[in-house]
C-alpha positions in Angstrom: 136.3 100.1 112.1 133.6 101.3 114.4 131.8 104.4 113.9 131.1 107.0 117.3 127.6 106.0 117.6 129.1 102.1 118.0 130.6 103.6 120.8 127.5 105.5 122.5 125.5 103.5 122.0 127.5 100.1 122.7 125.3 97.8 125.1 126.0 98.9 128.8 126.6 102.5 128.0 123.1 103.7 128.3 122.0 104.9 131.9 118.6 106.0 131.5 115.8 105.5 133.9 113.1 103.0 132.5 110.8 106.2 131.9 114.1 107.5 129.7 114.2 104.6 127.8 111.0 104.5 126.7 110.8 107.7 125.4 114.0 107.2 123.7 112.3 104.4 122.4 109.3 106.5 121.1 111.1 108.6 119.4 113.4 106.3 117.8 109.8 104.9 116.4 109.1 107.7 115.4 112.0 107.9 113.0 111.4 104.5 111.9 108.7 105.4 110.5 109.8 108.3 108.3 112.5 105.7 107.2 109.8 103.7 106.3 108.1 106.2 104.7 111.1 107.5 102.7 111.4 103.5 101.6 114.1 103.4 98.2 114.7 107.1 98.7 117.0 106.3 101.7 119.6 104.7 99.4 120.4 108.3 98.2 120.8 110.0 101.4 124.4 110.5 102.9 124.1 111.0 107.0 124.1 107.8 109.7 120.9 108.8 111.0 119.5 107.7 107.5 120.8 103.9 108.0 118.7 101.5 109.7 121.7 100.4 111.1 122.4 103.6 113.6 119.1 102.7 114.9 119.7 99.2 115.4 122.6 100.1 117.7 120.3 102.5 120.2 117.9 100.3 120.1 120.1 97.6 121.6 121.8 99.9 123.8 118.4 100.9 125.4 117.2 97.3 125.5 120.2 95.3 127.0 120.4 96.9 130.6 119.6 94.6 133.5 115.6 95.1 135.0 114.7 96.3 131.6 110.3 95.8 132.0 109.1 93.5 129.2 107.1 96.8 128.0 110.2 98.0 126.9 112.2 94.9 125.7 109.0 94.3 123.1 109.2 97.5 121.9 112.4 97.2 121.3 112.0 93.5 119.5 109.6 95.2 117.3 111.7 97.5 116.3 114.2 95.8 115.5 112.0 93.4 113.3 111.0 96.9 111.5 114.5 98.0 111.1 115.3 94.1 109.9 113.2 94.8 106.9 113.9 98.2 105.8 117.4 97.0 105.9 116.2 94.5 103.5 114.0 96.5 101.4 116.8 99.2 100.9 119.3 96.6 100.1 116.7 94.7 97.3 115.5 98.1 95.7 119.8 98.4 95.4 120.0 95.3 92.4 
């Protein structure tokens, strides 16, 4: 069962200049990182926008469009390597 942000942000929906992207991008960073800061206090928190895995899918989205610069796609790799292991982290602090 797929959520409405599987369908927004499925690859190939996004049509955002590069300069959109990337500031997508930023921001989406920028969330990382309060998920990062928040660390085991996530696994209370009720809301999508609190699972890595919401952020996974934009950050896909953004990153799968044809001409994407390699600025944008190594952002994107590193943010999925962030999200990777908060997913991790939240999951361990769960046993």
């Amino acid at each position: 069962m797929h959520g409405l942000f599987d369908v927004i942000w499925a690859p190939g929906t996004i049509k955002m200049s590069i300069h959109e992207r990337e500031c997508e991008l930023a921001h989406i960073d920028r969330m990382v990182s309060y998920l990062e800061a928040r660390g085991a206090d996530l696994k209370g928190q009720h809301g999508t926008v609190f699972t890595p895995r919401y952020w996974r899918a934009r950050v896909e989205a953004l990153s799968n469009p044809t001409g994407t610069p390699d600025r944008v796609l190594k952002l994107a790799s590193q943010l999925l390597e962030r999200l990777r292991k908060l997913d991790e982290a939240i999951v361990n602090s769960r046993l």
